[in-house]
C-alpha positions as CSV (number, residue, x, y, z in Angstrom):
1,X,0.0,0.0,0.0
2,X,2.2,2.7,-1.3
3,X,-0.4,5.2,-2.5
4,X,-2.7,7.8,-1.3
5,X,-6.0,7.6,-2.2
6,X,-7.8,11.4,-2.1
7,X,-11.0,10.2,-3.9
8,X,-12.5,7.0,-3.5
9,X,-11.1,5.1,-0.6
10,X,-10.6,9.2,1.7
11,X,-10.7,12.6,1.1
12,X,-8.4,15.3,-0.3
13,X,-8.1,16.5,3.6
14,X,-7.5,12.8,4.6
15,X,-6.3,10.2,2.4
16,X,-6.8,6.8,2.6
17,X,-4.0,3.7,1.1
18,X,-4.4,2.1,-1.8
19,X,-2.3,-0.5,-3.9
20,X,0.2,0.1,-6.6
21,X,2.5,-2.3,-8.7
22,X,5.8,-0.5,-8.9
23,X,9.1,-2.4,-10.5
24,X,11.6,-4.4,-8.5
25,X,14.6,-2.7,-9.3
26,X,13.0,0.7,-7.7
27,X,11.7,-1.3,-4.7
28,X,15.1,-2.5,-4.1
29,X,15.9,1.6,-3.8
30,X,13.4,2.2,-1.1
31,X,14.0,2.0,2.7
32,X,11.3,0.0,2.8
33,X,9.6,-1.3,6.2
34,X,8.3,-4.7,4.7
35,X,11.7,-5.6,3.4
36,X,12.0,-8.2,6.5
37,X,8.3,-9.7,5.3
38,X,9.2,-9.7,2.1
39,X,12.7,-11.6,2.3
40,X,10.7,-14.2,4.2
41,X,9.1,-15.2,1.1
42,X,11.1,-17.3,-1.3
43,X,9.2,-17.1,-4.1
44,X,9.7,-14.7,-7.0
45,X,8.3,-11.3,-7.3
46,X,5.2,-11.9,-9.7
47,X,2.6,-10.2,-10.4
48,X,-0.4,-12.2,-10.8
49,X,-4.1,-10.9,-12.3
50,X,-7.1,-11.5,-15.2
51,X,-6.8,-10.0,-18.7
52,X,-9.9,-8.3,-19.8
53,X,-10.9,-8.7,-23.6
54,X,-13.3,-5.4,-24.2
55,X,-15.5,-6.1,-27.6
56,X,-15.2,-2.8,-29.8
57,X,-18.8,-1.8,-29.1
58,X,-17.5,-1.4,-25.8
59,X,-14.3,0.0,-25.3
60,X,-15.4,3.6,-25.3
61,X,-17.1,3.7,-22.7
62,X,-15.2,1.2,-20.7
63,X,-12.2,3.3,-20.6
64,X,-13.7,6.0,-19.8
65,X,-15.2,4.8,-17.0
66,X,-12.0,3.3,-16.0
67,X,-9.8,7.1,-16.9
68,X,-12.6,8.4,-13.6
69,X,-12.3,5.5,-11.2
70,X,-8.2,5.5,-11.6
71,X,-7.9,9.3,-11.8
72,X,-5.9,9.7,-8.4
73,X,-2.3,8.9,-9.0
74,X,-2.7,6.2,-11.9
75,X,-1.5,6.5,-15.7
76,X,-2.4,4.1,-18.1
77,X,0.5,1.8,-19.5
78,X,1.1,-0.8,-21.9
79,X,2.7,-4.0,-20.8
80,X,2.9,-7.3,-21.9
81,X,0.8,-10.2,-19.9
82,X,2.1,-13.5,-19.8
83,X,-0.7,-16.2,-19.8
84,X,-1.1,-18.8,-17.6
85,X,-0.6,-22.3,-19.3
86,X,-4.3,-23.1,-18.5
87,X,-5.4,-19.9,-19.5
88,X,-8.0,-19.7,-22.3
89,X,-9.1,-16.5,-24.7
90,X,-13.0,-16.9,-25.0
91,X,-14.9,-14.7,-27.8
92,X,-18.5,-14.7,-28.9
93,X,-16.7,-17.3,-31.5
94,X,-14.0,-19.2,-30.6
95,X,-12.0,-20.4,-27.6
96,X,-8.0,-20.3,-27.9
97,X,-5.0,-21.0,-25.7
98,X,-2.7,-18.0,-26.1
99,X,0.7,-18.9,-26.3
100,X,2.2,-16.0,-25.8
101,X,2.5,-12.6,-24.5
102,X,-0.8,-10.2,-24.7
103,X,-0.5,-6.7,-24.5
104,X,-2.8,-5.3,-21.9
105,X,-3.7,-1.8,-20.9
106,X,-3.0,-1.2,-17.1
107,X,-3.3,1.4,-14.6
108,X,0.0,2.4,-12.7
109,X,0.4,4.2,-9.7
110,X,4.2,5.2,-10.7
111,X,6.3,6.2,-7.9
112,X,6.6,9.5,-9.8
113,X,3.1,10.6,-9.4
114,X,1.9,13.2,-6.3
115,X,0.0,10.2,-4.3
116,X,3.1,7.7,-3.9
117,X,4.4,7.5,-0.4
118,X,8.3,8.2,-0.9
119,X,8.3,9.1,3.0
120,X,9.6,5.5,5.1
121,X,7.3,7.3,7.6
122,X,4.0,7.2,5.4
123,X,4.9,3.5,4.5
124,X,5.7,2.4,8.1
125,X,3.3,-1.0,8.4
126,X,1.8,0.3,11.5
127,X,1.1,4.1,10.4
128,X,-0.4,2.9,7.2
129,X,-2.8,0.0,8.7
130,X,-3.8,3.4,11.3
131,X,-5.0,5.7,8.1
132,X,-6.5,2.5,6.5
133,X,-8.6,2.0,10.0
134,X,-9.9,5.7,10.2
135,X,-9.9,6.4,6.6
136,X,-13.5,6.8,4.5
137,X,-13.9,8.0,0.8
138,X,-16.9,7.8,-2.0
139,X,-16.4,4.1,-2.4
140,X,-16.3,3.7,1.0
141,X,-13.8,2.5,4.1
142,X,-10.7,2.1,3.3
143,X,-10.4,-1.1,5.9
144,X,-13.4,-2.8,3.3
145,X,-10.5,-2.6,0.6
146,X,-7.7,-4.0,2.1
147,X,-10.1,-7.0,3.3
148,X,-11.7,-7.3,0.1
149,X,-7.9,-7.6,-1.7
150,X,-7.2,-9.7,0.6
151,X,-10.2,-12.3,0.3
152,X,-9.3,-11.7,-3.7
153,X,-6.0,-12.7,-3.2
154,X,-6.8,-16.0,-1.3
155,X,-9.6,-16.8,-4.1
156,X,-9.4,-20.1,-6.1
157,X,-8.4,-18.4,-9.3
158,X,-4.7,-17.3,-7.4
159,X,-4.5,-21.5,-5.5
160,X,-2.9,-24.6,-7.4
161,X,-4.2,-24.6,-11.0
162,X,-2.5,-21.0,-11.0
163,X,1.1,-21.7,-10.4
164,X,1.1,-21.9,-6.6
165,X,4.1,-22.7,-5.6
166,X,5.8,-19.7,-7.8
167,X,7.8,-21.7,-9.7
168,X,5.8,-20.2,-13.5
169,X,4.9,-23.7,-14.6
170,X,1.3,-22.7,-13.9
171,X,0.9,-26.2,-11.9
172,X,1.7,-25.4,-8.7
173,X,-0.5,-26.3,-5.7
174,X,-1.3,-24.0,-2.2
175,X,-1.9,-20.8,-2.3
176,X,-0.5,-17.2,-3.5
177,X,-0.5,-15.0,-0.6
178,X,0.5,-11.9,-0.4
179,X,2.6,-11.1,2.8
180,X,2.5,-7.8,2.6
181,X,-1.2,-7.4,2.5
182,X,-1.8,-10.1,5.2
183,X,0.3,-8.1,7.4
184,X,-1.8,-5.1,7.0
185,X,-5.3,-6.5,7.2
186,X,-3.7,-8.3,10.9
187,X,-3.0,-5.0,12.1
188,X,-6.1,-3.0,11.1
189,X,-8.2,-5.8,12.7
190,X,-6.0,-5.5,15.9
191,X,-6.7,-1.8,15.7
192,X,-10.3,-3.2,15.7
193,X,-10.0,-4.8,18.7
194,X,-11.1,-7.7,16.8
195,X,-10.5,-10.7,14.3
196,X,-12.5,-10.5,10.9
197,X,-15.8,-11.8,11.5
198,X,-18.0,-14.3,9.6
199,X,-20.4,-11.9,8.3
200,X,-17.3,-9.6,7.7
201,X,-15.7,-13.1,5.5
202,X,-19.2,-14.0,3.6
203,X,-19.9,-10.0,3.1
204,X,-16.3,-9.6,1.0
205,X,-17.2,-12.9,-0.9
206,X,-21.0,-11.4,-1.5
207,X,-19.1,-7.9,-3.0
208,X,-16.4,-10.0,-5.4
209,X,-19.1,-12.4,-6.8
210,X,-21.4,-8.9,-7.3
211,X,-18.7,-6.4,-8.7
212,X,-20.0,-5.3,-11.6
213,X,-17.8,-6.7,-14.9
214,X,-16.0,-4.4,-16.9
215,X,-18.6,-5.3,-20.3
216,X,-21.4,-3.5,-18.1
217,X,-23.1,-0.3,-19.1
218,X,-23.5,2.6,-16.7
219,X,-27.0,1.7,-15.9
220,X,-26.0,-1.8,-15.3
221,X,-23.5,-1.1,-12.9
222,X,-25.3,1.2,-10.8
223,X,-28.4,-0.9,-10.6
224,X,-26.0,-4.2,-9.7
225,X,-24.4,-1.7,-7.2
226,X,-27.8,-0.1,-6.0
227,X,-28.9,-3.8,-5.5
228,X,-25.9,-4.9,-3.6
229,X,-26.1,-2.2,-1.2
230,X,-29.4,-2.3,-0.5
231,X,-29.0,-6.1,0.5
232,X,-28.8,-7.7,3.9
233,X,-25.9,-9.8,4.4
234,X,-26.0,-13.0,6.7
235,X,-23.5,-15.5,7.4
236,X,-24.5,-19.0,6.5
């Protein structure tokens, strides 16, 4: 969590944190307070994610909805995206097994930009997991975004079939976890004076199963969202 967030996840007077992917060679230059968590982890540094194939009729307005949501601190890039052996392209008419690299538009905080936290005191675990507990934007708490990346992060689509066990064969088995972000959702539920609850567990799985898809119009969204919302969510 390396990036303020002025818009969606806190306010211009209070920022929240919010995630950024930023390249190993620059980590490696930062006096960086998760360095200890992170050299406990022998895996490689990877990146793993979904590629989004927007139809043409489409792509319009996607982006632009995308240029508003990512407006504080993120620039759109062009990088390649290595598939995952098992992946599979599926198109209104055919179903292929890309074999190799797809270039993909993605958003990227840059360390560059005004929001990045180049203070060590801004990135310290503890002061960031205190902002993420206080902090509120348009989207809503910041605490219901570092638990809802982290239930994404222990979904089925990042276990075994994925490459679990980091070694880029995409048959690995266990799961992908991030240590970073498990650190910070520990604390912020400390701060709580509490661990995550049930209803707190089902209501993140509820939100990722819900988000409205990229493909959606405007109206869709906002009526899935509105729907959503209004809901009442029980553990089972």
């Amino acid at each position: 969590m390396k990036t303020n967030s002025g818009d969606h996840r806190g306010t211009p007077e209070s920022p929240g944190r919010v995630v950024t992917v930023i390249e190993q060679s620059f980590w490696e230059t930062l006096s960086d307070p998760q360095r200890d968590i992170q050299a406990t982890n022998s895996k490689p540094s990877t990146v793993w994610g979904a590629a989004y194939h927007i139809p043409a009729s489409h792509a319009e307005e996607v982006h632009a909805y995308l240029d508003d949501r990512e407006i504080d601190g993120y620039t759109v890039h062009f990088t390649p995206f290595h598939p995952a052996p098992s992946s599979t392209i599926t198109t209104t008419t055919t179903t292929t097994s890309p074999t190799s690299p797809i270039t993909c538009m993605v958003y990227i905080g840059l360390p560059t930009n005004a929001q990045f936290l180049r203070n060590p005191t801004d990135r310290d675990p503890a002061n960031v997991a205190r902002v993420i507990s206080q902090s509120c934007g348009q989207s809503g708490e910041n605490r219901e975004y570092l638990y809802l990346l982290e239930k994404a992060l222990e979904g089925p689509e990042f276990a075994g079939g994925v490459d679990g066990n980091g070694d880029g064969d995409g048959n690995g088995v266990g799961r992908v976890a991030d240590s970073h972000i498990a650190d910070l959702a520990r604390r912020v539920r400390a701060i709580e004076g509490r661990e995550v609850s049930e209803v707190d567990r089902r209501r993140s799985e509820i939100v990722l199963e819900n988000l409205p898809g990229p493909e959606m119009s405007r109206g869709e969204r906002a009526e899935r969202m509105e729907e959503f919302e209004g809901g009442d969510v029980r553990a089972e």
